[in-house]
C-alpha positions in Angstrom: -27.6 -121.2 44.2 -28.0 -125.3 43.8 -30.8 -126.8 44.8 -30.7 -130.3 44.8 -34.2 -132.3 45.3 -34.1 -135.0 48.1 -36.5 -137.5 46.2 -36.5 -141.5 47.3 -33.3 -140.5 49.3 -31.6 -144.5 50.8 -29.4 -143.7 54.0 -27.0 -146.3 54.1 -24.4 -146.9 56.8 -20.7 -147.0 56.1 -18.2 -150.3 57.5 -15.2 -149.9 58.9 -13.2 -149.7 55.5 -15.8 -146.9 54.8 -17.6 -148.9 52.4 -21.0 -148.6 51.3 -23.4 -150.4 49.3 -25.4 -148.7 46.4 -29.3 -149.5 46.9 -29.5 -152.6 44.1 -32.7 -150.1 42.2 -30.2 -147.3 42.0 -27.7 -149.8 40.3 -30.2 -151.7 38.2 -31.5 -147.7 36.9 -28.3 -146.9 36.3 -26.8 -150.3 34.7 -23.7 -150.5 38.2 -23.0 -154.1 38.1 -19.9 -156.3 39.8 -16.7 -154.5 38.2 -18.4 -150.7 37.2 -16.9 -147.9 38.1 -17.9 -144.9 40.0 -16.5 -141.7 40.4 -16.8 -139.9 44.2 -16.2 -136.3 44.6 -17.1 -133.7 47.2 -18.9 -130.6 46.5 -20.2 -128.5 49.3 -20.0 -130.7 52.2 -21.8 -133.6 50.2 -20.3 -136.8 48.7 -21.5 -137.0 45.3 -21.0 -140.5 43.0 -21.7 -140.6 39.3 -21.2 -143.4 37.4 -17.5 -143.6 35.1 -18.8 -143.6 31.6 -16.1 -145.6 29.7 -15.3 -145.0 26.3 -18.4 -147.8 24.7 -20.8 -145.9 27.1 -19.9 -142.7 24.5 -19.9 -144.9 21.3 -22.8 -143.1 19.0 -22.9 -140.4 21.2 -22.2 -138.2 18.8 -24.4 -139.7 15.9 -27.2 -137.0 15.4 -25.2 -134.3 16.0 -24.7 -133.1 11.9 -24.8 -134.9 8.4 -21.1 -136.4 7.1 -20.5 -134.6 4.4 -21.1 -131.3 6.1 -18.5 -132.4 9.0 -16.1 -133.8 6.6 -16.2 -129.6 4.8 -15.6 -128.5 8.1 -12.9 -131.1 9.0 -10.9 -129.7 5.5 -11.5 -126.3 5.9 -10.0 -126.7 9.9 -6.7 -128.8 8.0 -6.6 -125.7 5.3 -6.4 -123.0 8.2 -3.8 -125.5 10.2 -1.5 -125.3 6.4 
């Protein structure tokens, strides 16, 4: 079972396009300027929008994640097992 906590929940109304606008501290916290894009789903009878990451959002993402050396081992010994 999700439980989702309502904190500092922003009713906002929808036009007749069925626009919004996202509360301006929601898209300074969460960098949404001009341009960004979102992504709007449905689960369980709520609209859900999470911001698009684009591909410079996940530059470095990786970088603490192992040393080089050791991923560059495991990068040969996947190409000997492909051979």
């Amino acid at each position: 079972m999700k439980v989702l906590l309502r904190v500092g929940m922003t009713e906002v109304l929808v036009t007749r396009k069925g626009q919004i606008t996202i509360p301006v501290e929601i898209r300074r916290k969460l960098g949404i300027e001009e341009g960004s894009k979102v992504e709007v789903t449905e689960e369980g009878g709520m609209i859900i929008i999470r911001k698009s990451l684009s591909i410079l959002d996940l530059a470095g993402a990786g970088s603490n994640k192992g040393d080089v050396e050791e991923l560059k081992k495991t990068l040969d010994q996947m190409r000997g097992e492909d051979v």
